[in-house]
C-alpha positions as CSV (number, residue, x, y, z in Angstrom):
1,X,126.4,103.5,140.8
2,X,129.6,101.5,141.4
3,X,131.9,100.4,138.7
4,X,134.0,97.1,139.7
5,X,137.7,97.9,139.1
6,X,139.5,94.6,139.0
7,X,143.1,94.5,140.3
8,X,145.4,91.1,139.0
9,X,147.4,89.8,141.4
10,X,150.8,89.2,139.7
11,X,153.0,87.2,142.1
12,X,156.5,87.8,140.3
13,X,158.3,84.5,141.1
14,X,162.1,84.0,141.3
15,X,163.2,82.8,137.2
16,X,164.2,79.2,137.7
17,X,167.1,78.5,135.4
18,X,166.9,75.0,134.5
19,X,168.6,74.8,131.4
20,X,172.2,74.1,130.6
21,X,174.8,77.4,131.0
22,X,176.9,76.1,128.3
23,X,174.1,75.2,125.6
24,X,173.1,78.9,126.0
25,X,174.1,82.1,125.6
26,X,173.2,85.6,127.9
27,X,171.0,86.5,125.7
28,X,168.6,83.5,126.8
29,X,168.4,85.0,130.4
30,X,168.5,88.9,129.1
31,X,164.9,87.7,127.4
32,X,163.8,85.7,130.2
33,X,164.3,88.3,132.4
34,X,162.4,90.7,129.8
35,X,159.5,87.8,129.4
36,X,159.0,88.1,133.1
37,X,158.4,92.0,133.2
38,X,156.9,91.7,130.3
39,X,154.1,89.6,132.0
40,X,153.7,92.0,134.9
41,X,153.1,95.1,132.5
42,X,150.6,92.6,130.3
43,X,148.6,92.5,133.6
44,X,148.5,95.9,134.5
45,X,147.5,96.7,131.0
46,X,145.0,94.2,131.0
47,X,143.6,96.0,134.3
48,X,143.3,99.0,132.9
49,X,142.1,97.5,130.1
50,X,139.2,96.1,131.9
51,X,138.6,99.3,133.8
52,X,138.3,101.5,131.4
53,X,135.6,98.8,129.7
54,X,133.9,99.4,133.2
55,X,133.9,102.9,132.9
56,X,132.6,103.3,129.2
57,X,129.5,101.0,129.8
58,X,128.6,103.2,133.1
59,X,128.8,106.2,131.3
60,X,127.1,105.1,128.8
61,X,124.3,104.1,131.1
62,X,124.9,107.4,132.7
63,X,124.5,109.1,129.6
64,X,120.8,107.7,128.6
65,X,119.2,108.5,132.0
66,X,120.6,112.2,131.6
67,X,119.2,112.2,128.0
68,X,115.9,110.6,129.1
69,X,115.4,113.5,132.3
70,X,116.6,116.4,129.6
71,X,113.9,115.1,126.7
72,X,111.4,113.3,128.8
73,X,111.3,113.9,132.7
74,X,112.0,117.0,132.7
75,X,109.2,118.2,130.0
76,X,106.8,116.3,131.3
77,X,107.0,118.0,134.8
78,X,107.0,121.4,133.1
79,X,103.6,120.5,131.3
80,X,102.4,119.2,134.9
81,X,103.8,122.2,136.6
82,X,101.7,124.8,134.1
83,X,98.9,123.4,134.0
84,X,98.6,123.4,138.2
85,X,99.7,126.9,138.3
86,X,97.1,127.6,135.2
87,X,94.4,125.7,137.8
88,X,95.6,127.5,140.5
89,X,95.4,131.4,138.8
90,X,91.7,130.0,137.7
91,X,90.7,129.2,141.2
92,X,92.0,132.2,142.4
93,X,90.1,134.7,140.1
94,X,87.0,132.8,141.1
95,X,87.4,133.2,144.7
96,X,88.5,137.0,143.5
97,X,85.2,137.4,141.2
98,X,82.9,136.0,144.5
99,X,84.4,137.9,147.0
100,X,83.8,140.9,144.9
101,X,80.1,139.7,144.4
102,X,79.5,139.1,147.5
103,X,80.9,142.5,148.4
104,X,78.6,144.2,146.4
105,X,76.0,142.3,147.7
106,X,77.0,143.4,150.6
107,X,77.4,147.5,150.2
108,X,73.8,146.9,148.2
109,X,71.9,146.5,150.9
């Protein structure tokens, strides 16, 4: 399993000033300035953002296939598991029972 991680390519460009020096005062390019990391941070954030999305669902996903090998898989196998050793013992005190017969069958004669 792969989870996508997106990465937002922010190209920060150089703040055009086009408006008149005298009409405005330094505060106007203090919050441009601040406007323009602002936007690089709201990318990163919305990156992470995404990732961590990402990463919930696939452990979520990850999460029911543990839970179904724990209460289902895993179980099952068991029961499948005893009951071939259980056939195997059985076919083994057979062959144990008839060689002993045939032993005495044997040492009777």
């Amino acid at each position: 399993m792969q989870t996508k991680i997106f990465e937002i390519n922010f190209d920060e460009k150089k703040l055009d000033l086009s408006y008149s020096l005298n009409l405005t005062s330094s505060l106007f390019d203090e919050a441009l300035l601040s406007l323009n990391d602002l936007k690089e941070k709201v990318y990163k954030l919305a990156e992470l953002d995404t990732t961590i999305k990402n990463l919930d669902t696939e452990i979520k996903k990850t999460s029911k296939k543990v839970n179904s090998l724990e209460k289902v898989q895993i179980p099952n196998y068991e029961a499948i598991i005893k009951s071939i050793s259980g056939q195997i013992e059985e076919r083994e005190r057979e062959e144990f029972s008839k060689t002993k017969i045939i032993k005495d069958k044997k040492i009777g004669k």
